[in-house]
DSSP file (Angstrom, degrees, kcal/mol; ACC not computed):
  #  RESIDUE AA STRUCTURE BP1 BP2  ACC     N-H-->O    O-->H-N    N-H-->O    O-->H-N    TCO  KAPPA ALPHA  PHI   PSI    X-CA   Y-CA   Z-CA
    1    1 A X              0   0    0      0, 0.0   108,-2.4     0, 0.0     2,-0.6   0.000 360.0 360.0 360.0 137.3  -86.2   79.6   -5.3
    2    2 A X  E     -A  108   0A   0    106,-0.2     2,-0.3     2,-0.0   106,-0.2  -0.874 360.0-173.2-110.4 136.3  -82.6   79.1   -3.7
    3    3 A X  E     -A  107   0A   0    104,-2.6   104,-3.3    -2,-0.6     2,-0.4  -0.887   2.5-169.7-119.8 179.9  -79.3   80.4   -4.9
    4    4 A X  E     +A  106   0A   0     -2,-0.3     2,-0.3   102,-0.2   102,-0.2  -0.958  11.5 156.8-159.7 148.2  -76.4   79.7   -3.7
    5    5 A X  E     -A  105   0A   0    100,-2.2   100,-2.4    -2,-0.4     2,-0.3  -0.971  24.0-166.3-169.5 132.0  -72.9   81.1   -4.2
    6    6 A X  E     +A  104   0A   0     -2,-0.3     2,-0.3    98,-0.2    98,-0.2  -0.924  17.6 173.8-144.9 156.0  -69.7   81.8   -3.3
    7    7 A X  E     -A  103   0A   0     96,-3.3    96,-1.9    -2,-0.3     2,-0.1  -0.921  33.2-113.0-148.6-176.8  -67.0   84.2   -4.8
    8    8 A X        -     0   0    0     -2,-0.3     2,-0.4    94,-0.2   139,-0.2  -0.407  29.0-165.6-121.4 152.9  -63.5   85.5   -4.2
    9    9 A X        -     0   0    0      2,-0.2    92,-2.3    92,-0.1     2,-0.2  -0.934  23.3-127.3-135.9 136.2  -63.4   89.3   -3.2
   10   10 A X  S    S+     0   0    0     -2,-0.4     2,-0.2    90,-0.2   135,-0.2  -0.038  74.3  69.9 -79.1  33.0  -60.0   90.9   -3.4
   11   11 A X  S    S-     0   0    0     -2,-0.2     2,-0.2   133,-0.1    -2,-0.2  -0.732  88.3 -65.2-125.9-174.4  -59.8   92.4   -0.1
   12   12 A X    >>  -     0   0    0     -2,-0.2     4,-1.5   130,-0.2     3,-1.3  -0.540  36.6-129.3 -20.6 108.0  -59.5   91.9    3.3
   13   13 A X  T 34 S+     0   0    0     87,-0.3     4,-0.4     1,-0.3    58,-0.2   0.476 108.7  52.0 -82.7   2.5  -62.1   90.1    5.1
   14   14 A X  T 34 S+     0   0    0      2,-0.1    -1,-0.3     3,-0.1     4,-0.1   0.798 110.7  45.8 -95.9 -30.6  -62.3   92.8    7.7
   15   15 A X  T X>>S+     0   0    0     -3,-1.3     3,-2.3     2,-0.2     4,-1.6   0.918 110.8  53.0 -72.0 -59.7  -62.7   95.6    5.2
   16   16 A X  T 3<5S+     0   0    0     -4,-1.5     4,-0.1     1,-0.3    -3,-0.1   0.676 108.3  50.1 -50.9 -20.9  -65.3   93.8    3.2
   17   17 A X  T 345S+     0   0    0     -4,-0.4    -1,-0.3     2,-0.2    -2,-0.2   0.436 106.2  61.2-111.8  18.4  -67.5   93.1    6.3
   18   18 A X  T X45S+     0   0    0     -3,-2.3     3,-3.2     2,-0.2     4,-0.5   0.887 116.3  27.5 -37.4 -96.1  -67.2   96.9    7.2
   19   19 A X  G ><5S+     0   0    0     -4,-1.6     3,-0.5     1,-0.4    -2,-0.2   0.671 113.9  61.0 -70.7  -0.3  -68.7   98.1    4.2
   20   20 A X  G 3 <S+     0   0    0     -5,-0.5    -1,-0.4     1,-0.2    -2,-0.2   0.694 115.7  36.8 -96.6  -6.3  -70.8   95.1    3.6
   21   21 A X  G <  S+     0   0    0     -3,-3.2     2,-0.4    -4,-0.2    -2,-0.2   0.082  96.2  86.5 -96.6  11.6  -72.6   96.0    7.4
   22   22 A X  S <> S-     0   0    0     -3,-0.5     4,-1.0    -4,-0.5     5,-0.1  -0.985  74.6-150.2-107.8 142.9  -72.6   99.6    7.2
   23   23 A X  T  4 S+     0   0    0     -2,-0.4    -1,-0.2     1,-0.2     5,-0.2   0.541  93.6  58.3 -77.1 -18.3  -76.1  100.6    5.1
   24   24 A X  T  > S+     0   0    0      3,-0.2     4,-2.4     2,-0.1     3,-0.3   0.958 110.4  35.2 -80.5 -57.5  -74.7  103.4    3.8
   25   25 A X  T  4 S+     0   0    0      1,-0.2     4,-0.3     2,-0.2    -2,-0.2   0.871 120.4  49.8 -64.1 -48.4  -71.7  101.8    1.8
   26   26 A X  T  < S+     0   0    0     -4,-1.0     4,-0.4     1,-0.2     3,-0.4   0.808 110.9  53.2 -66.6  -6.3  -73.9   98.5    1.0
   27   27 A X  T >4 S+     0   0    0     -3,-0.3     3,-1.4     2,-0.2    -2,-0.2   0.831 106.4  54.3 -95.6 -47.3  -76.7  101.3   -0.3
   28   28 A X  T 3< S+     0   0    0     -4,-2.4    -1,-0.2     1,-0.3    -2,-0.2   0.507 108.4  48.8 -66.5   6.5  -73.7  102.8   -2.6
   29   29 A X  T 3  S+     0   0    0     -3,-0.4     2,-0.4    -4,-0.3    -1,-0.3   0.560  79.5 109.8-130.7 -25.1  -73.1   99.5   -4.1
   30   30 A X  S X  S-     0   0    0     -3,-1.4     3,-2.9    -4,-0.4    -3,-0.0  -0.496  76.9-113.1 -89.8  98.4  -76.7   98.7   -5.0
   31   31 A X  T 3  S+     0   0    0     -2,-0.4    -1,-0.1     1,-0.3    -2,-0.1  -0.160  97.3  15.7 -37.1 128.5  -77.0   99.0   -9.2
   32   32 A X  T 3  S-     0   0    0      1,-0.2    17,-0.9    16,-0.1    -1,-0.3   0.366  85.0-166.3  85.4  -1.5  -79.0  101.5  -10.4
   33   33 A X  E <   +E   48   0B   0     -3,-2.9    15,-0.2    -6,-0.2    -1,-0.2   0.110  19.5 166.5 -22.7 113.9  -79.0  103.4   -7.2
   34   34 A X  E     -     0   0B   0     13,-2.6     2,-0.3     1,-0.4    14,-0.2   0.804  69.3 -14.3-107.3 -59.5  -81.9  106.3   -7.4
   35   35 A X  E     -E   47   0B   0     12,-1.4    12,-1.1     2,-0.0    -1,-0.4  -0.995  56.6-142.9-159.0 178.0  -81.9  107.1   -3.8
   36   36 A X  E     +E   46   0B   0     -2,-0.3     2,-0.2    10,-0.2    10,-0.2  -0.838  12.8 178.1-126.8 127.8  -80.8  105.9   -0.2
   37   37 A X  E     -E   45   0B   0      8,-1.6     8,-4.0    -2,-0.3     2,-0.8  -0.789   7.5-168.6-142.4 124.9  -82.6  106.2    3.2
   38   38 A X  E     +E   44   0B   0      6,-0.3     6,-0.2    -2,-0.2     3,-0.1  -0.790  10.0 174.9 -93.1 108.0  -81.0  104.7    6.3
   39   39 A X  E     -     0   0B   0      4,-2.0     2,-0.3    -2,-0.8     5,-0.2   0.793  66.0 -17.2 -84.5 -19.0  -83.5  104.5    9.5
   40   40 A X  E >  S-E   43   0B   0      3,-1.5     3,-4.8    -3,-0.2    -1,-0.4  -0.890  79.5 -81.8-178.0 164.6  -81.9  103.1   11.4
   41   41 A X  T 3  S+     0   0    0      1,-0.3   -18,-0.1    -2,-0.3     3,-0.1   0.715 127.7  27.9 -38.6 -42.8  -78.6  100.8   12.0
   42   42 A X  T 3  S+     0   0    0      1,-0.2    23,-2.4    22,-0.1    -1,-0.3   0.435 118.9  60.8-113.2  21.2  -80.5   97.5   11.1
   43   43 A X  E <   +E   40   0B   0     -3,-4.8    -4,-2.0    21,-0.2    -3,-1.5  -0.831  55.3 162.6-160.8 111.1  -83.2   99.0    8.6
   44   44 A X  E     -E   38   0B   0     19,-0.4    19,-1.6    -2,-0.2     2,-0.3  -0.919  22.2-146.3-133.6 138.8  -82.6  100.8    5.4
   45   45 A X  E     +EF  37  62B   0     -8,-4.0    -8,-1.6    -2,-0.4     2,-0.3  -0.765  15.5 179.0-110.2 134.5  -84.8  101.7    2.2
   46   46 A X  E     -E   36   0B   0     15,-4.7    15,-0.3    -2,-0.3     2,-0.3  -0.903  16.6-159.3-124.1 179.5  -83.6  101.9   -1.4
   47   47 A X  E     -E   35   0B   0    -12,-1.1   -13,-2.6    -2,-0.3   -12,-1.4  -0.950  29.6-177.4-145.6 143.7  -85.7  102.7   -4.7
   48   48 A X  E     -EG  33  59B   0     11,-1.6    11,-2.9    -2,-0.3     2,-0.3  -0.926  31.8-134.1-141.9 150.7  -83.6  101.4   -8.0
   49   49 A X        -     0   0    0    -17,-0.9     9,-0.1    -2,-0.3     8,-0.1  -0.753  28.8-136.3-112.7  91.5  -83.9  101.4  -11.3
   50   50 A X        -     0   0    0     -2,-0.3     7,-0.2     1,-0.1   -18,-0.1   0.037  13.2-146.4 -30.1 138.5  -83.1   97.7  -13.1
   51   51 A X        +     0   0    0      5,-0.1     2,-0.4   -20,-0.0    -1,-0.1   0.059  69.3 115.2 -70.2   4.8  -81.0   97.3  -16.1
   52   52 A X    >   -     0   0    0      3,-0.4     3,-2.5     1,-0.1    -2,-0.0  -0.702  64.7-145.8 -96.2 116.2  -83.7   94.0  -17.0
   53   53 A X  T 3  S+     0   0    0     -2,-0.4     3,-0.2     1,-0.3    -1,-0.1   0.809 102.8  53.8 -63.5  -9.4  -86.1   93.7  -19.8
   54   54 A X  T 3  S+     0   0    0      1,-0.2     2,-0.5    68,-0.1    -1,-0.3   0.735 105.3  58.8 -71.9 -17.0  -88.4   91.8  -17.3
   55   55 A X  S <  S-     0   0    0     -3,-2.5    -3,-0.4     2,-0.1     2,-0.3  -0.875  73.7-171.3-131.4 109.8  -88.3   94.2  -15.0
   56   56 A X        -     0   0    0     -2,-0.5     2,-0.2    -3,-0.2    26,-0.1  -0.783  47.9  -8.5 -87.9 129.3  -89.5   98.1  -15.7
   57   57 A X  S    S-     0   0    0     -2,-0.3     2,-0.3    -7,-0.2    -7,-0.1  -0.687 105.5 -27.8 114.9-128.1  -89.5  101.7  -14.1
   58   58 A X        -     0   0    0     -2,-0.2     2,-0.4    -9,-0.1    24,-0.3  -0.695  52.4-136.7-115.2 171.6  -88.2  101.7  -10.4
   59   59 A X  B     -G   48   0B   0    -11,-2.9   -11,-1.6    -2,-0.3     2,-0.5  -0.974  12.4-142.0-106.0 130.0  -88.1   99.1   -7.4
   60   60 A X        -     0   0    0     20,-1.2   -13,-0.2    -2,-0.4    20,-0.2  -0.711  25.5-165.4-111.3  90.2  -88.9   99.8   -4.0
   61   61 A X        -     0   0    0     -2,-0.5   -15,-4.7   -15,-0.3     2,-0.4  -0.393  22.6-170.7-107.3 159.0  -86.9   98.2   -1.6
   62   62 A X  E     -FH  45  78B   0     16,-2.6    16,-2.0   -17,-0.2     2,-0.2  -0.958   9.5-173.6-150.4 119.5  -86.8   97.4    1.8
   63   63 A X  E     + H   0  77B   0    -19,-1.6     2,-0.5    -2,-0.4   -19,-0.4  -0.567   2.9 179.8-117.8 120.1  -83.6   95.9    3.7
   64   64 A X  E     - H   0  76B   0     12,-4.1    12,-1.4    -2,-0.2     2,-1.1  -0.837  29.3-132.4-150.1 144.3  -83.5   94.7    7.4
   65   65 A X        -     0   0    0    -23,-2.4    10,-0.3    -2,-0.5     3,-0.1  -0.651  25.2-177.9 -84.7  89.4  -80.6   93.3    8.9
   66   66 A X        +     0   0    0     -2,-1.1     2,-0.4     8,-0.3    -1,-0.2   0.894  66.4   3.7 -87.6 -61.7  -82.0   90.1   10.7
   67   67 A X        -     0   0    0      7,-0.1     7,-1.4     2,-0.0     2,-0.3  -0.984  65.5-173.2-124.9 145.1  -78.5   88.6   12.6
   68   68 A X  B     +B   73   0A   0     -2,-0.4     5,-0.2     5,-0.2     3,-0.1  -0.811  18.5 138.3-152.8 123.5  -75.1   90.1   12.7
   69   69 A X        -     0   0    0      3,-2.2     2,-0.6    -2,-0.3    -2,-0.0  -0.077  63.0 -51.8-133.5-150.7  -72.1   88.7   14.0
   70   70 A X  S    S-     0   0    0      1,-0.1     2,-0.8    -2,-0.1    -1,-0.3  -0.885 121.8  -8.9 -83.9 136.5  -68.6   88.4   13.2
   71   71 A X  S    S+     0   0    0     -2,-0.6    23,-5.0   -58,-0.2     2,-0.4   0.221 119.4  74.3  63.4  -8.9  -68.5   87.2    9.8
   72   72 A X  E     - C   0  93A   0     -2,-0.8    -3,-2.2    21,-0.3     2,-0.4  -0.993  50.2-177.6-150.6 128.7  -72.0   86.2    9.1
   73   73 A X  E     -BC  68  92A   0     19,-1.9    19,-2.7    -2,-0.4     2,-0.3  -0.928  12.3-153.5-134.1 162.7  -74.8   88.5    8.4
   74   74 A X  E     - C   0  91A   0     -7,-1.4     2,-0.3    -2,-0.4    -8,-0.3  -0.961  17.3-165.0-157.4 135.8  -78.8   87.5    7.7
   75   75 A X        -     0   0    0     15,-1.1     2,-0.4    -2,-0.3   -10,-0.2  -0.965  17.3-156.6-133.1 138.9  -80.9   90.1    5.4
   76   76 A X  E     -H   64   0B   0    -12,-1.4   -12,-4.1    -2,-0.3     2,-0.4  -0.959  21.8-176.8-113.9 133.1  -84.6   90.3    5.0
   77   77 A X  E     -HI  63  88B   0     11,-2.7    11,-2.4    -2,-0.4     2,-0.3  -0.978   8.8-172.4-146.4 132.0  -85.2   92.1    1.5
   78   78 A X  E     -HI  62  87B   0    -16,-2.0   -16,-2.6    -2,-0.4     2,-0.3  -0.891  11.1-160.4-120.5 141.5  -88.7   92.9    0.4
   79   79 A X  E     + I   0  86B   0      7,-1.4     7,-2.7    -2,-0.3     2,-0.2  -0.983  12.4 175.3-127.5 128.2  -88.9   94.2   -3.1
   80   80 A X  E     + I   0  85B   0     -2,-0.3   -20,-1.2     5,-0.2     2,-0.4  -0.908  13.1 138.8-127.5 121.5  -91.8   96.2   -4.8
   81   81 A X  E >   - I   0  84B   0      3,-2.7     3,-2.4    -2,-0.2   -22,-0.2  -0.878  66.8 -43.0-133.6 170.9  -92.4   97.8   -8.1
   82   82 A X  T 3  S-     0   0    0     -2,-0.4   -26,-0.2   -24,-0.3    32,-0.1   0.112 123.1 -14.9 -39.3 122.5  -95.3   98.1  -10.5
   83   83 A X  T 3  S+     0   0    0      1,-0.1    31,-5.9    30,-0.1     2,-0.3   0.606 124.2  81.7  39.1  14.5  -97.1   94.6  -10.8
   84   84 A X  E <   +I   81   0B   0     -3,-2.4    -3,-2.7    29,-0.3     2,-0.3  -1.000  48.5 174.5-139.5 149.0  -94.2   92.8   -9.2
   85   85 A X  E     -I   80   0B   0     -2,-0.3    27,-2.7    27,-0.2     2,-0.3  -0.890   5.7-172.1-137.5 166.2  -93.1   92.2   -5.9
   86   86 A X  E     -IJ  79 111B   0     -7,-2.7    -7,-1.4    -2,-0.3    25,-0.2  -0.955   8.5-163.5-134.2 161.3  -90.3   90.0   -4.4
   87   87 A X  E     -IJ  78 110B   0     23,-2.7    23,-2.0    -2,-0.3    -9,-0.2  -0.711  17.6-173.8-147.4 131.5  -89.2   89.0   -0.8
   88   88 A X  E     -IJ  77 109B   0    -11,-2.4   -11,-2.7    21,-0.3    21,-0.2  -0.577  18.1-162.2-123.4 142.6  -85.3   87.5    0.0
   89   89 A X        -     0   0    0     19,-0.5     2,-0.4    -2,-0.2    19,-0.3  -0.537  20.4-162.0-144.0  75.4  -83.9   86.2    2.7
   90   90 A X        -     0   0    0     17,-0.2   -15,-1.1    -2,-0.1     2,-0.4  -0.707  17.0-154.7-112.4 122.1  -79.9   86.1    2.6
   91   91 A X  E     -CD  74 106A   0     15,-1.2    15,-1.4    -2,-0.4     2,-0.5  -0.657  14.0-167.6 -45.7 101.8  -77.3   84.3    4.3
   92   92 A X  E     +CD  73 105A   0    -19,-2.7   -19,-1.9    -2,-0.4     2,-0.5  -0.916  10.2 173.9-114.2 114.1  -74.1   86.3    4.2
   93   93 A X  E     -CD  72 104A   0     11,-3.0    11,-1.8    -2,-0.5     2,-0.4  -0.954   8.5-170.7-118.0 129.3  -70.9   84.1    5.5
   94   94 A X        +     0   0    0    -23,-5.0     2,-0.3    -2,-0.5     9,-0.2  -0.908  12.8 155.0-108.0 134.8  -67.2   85.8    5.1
   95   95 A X        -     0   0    0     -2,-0.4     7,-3.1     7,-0.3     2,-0.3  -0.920  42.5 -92.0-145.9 179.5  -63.6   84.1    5.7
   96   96 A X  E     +K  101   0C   0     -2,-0.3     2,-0.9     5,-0.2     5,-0.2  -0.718  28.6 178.4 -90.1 118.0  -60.6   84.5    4.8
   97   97 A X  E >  S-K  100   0C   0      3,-2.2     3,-0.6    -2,-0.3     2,-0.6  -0.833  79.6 -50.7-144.5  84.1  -58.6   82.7    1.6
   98   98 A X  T 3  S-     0   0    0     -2,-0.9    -2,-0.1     1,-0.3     3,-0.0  -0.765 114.0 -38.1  98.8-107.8  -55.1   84.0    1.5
   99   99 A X  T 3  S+     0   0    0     -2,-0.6    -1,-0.3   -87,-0.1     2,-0.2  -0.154 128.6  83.3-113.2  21.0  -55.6   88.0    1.7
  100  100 A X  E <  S-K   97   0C   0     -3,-0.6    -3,-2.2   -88,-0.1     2,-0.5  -0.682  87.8-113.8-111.9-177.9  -58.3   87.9   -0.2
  101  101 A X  E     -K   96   0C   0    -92,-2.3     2,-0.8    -5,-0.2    -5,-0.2  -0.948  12.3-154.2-134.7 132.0  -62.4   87.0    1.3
  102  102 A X        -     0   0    0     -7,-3.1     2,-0.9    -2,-0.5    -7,-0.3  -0.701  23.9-168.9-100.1 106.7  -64.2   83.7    0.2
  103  103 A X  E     -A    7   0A   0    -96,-1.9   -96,-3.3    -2,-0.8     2,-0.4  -0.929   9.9-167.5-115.0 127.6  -68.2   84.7    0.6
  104  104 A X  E     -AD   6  93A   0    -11,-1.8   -11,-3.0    -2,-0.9     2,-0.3  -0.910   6.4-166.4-103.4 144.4  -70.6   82.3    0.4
  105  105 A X  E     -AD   5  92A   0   -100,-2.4  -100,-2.2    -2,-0.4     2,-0.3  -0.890  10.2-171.6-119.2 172.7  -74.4   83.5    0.1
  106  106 A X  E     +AD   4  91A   0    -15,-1.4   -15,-1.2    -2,-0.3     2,-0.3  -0.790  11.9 176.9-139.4  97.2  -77.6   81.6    0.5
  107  107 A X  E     -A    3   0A   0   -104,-3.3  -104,-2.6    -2,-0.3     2,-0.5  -0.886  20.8-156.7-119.9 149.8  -81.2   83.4   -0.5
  108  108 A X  E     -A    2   0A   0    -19,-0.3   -19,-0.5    -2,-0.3     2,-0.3  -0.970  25.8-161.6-118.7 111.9  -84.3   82.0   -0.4
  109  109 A X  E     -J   88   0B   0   -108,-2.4   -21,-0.3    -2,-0.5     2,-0.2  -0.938  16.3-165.1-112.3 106.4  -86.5   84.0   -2.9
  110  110 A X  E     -J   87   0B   0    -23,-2.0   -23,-2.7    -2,-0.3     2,-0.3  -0.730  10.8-159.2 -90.8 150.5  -90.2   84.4   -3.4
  111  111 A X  E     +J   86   0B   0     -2,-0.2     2,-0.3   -25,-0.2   -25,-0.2  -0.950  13.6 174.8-128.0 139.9  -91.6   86.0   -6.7
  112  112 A X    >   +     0   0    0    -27,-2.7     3,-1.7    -2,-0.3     4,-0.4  -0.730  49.5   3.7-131.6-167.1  -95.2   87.6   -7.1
  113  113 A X  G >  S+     0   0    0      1,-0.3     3,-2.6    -2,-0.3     4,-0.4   0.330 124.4   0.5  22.2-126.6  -96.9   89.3   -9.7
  114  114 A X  G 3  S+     0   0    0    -31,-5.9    -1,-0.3     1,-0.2   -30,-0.2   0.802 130.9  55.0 -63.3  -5.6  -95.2   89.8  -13.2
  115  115 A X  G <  S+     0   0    0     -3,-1.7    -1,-0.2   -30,-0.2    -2,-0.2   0.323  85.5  81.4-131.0  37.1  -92.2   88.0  -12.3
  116  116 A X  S <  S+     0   0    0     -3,-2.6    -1,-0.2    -4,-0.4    -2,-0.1   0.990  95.5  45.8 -49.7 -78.7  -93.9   84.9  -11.2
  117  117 A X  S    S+     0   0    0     -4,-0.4     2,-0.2    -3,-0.1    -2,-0.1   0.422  87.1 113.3 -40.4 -10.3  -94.1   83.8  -14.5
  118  118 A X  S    S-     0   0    0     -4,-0.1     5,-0.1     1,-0.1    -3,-0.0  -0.557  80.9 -99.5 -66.9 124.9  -90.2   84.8  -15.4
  119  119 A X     >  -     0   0    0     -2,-0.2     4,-1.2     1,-0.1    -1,-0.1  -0.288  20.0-122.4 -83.6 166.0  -88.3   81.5  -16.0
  120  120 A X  H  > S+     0   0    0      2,-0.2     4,-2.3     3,-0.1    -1,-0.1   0.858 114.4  54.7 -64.0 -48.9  -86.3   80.3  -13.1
  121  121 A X  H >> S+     0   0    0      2,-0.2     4,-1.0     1,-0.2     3,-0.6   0.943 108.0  57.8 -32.3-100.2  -82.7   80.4  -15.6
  122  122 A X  H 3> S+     0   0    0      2,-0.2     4,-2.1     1,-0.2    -2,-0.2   0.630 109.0  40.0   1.3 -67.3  -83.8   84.2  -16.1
  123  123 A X  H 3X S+     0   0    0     -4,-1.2     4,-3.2     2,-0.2    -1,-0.2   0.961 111.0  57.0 -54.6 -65.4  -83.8   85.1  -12.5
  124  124 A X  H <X S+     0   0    0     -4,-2.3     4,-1.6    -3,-0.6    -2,-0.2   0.636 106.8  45.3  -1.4 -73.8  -80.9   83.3  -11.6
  125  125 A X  H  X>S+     0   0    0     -4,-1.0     4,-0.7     2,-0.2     5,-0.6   0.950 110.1  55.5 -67.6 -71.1  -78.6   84.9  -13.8
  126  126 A X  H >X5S+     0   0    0     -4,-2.1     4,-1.7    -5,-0.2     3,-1.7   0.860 107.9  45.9 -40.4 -46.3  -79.9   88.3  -13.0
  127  127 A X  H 3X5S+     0   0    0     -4,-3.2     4,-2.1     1,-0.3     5,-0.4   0.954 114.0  52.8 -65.1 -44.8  -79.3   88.1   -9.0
  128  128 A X  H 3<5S+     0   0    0     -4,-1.6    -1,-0.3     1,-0.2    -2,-0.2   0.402 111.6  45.8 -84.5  27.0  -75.6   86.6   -9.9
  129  129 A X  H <X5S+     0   0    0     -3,-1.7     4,-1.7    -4,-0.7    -2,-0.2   0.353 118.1  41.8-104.1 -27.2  -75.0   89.7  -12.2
  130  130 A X  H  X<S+     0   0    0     -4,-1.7     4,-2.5    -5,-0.6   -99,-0.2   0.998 116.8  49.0 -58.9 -62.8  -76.4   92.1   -9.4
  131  131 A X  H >X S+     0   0    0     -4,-2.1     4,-2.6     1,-0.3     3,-1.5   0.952 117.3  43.7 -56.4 -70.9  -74.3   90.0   -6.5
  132  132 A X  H 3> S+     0   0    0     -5,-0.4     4,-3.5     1,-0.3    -1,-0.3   0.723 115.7  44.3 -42.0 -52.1  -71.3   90.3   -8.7
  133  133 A X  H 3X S+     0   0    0     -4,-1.7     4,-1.3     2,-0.2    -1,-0.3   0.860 116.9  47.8 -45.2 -56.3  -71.7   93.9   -9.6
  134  134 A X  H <X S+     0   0    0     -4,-2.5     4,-2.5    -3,-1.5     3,-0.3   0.953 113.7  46.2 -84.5 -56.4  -72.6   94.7   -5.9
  135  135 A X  H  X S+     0   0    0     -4,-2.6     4,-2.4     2,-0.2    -1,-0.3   0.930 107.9  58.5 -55.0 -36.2  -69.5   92.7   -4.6
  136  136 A X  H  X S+     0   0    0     -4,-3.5     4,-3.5    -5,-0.4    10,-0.2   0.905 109.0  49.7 -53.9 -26.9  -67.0   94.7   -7.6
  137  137 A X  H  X S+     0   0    0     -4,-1.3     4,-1.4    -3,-0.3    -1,-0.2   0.888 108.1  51.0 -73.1 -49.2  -68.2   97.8   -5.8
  138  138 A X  H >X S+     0   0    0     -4,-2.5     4,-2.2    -5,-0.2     3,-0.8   0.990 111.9  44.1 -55.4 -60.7  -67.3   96.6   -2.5
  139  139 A X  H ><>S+     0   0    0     -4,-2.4     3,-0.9     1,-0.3     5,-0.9   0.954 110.7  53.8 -68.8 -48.8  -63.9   95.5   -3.4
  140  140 A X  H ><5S+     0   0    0     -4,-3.5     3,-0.9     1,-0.2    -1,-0.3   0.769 113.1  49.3 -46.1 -26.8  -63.2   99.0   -5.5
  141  141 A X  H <<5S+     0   0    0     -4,-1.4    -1,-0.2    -3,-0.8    -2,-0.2   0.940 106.2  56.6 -71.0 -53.1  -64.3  100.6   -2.1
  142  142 A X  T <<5S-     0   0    0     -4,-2.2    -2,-0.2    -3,-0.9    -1,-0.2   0.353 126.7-104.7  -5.6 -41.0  -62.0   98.4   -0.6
  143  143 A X  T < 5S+     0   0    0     -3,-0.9     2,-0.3     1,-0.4    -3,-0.2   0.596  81.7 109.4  96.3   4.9  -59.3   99.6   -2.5
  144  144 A X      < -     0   0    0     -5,-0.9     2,-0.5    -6,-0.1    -1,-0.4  -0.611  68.8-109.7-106.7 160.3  -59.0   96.6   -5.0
  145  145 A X        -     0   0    0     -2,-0.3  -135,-0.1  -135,-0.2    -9,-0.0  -0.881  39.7-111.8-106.4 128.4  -59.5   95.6   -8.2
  146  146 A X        +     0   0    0     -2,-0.5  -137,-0.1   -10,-0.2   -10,-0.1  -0.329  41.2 157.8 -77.2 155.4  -62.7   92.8   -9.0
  147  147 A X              0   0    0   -139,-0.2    -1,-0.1     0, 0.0  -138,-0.1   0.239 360.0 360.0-138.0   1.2  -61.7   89.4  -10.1
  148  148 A X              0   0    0    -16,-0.1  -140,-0.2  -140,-0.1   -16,-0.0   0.399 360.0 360.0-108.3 360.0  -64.6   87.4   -9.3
């Protein structure tokens, strides 16, 4: 499955790709945070608990930073929790729109176990209430208020 996105952040585009490339700040932004381990600069573990009725207990994920540049960042994200797994592959691009930062993403998503069956709608709408959530957190970090 692809999504595809872009939304307005109310900060800086310099601030936003600070914390959005440091694993510690992008970890603090991650809904449902349970706990955080950074191993190293481009590979970082989280375990979450979803808000979803499709999805129960905890998720165990696992992040690695695949390209990083000025403005564009590339994610491998493997997801595993009790009879479901995921694995993501996201396109991060940042510019600049006024003082505020126009991000587009791009993921290409595989689904396994229980949320194979999950309709496509279903999914969809959960990853753009996560993205949104994840980006409001960024901007408040930021020093802004989310608009998006």
């Amino acid at each position: 499955m692809r999504i595809d996105g872009e939304y307005i952040v109310k900060a800086p585009p310099g601030k936003v790709e600070e914390l959005m490339t440091s694993p510690r700040a992008f970890g603090e932004c991650l809904p449902g945070l349970v706990d955080f381990e950074e191993r190293d600069e481009r590979h970082f573990k989280a375990r979450v608990k979803p808000r979803f009725s499709f999805l129960r207990g905890t998720l165990a994920l696992e992040f690695e930073v695949l390209g990083l540049e000025r403005g564009r960042m590339e994610l491998k994200i493997l997801g595993k929790g009790i009879g479901s797994s995921f694995e993501m592959r996201t396109e991060v691009r940042l510019g600049k729109k006024g003082s505020s930062t126009a991000l587009r993403l791009t993921t290409d998503a595989a689904f396994g176990g229980l949320l194979k069956p999950v309709p496509e709608s279903l999914l969809r709408g959960a990853a753009d209430e996560l993205i949104r959530e994840i980006l409001a957190c960024v901007e408040r970090k930021a020093g802004s208020r989310a608009d998006l």
